[in-house]
C-alpha positions in Angstrom: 107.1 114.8 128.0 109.8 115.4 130.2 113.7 115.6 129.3 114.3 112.1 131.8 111.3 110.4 129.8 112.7 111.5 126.6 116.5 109.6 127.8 114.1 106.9 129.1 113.1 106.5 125.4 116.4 106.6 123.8 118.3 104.5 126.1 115.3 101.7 125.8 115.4 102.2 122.4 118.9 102.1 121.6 119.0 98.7 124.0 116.3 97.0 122.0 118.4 98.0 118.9 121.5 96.7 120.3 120.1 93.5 121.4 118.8 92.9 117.9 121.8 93.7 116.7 124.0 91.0 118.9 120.8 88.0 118.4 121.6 89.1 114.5 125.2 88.7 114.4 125.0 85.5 116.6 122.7 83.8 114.3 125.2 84.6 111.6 127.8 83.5 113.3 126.3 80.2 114.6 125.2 79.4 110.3 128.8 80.4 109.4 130.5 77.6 111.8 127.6 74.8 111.5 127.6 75.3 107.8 127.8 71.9 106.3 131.3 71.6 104.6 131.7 68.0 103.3 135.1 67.8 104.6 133.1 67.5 108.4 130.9 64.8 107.5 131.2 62.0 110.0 129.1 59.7 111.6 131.1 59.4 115.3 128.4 58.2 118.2 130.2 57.5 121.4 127.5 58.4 123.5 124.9 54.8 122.2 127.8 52.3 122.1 126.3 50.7 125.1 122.7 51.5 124.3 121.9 50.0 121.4 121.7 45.8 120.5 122.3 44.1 117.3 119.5 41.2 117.3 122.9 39.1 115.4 124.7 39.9 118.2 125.2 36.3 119.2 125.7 34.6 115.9 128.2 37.4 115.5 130.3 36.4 118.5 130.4 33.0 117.4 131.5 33.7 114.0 135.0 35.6 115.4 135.7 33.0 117.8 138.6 30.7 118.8 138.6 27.2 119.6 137.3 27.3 123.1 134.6 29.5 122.7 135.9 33.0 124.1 136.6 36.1 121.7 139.6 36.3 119.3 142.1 38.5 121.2 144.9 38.8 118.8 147.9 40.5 119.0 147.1 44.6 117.6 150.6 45.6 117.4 150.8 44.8 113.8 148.1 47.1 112.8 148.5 50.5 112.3 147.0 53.4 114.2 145.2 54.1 111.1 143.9 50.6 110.9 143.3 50.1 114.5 141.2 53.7 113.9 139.2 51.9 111.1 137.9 49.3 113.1 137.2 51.2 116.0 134.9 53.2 113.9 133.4 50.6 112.4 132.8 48.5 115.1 131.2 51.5 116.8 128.9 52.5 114.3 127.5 48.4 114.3 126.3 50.0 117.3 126.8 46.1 118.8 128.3 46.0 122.3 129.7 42.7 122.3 131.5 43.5 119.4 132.8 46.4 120.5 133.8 44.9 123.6 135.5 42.3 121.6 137.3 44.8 119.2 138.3 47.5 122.5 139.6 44.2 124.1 141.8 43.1 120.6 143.2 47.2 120.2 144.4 46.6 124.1 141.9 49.9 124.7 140.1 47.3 127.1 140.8 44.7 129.4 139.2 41.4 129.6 136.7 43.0 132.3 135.7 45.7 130.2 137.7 48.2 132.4 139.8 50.5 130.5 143.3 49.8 130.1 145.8 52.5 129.8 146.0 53.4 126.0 142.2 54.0 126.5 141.8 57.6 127.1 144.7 58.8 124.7 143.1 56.4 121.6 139.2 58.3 122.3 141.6 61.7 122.0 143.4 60.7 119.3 140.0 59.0 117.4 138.2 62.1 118.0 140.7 63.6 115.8 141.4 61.0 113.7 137.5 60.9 112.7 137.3 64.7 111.4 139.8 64.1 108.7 138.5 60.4 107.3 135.0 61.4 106.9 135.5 59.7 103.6 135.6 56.7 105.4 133.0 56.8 108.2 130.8 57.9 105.1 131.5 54.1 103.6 130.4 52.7 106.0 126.4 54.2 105.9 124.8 51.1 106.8 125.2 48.8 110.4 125.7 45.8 107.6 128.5 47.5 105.7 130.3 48.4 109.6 129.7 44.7 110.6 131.4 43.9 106.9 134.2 45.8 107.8 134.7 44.4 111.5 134.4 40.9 110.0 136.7 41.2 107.8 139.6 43.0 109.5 139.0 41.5 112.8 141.8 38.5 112.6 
């Protein structure tokens, strides 16, 4: 063997070796931060809000509405952020769109035409947020019952 077959050799060798060491230390490093910690828990699904369909969709709409038949739009400026939050979340995770429509429209996130209104983009930032440090609460609601519960009952 010759002396440039013999650095041929080493320097494949020591490249294999260093590539297992980087795919080693990268696997450690990808366990370490998607480790479950119970304080990240949280159930937050932007991405099917207008996907899925809640077969009570239309007996829910009815049972939140006013007098003439369109969706209760109350004032949500005595809520607090927490609260507005909270129903947010839970009207998310019904995963109904016509409820959340009806809830975005009530927070003011929405307009009546289901076009965003200004507070929109700051309230997705700020509930992004929001959801990593009440995973208590997103974990109450496990079920699309106990969400719908929720929305029901703190939607006047």
């Amino acid at each position: 063997m010759t002396k440039n077959g013999k650095i041929a050799l080493g320097c494949g060798g020591a490249g294999c070796l260093g590539l297992i060491v980087v795919a080693i230390a990268g696997a450690v490093i990808y366990y370490v931060s998607m480790k479950p910690n119970s304080s990240r828990y949280y159930n937050f699904n932007v991405s099917n809000v207008n996907r899925n369909s809640n077969s009570n969709s239309t007996s829910n709409l009815n049972s939140n509405s006013n007098t003439n038949g369109s969706p209760s739009t109350g004032s949500s400026s005595s809520m607090s952020d927490d609260d507005k939050h909270k129903l947010y979340q839970a009207a998310t995770m019904t995963g109904d769109t016509e409820l959340i429509r009806r809830v975005t429209v009530k927070l003011g996130l929405m307009k009546e035409d289901f076009t965003p209104g200004e507070e929109y983009v700051s309230f997705l930032k700020d509930h992004v947020i929001w959801a990593f440090s009440n995973g208590d609460f997103i974990k109450s609601l496990d079920s699309k019952e106990k969400a719908m519960a929720y929305v029901n009952a703190h939607m006047d």
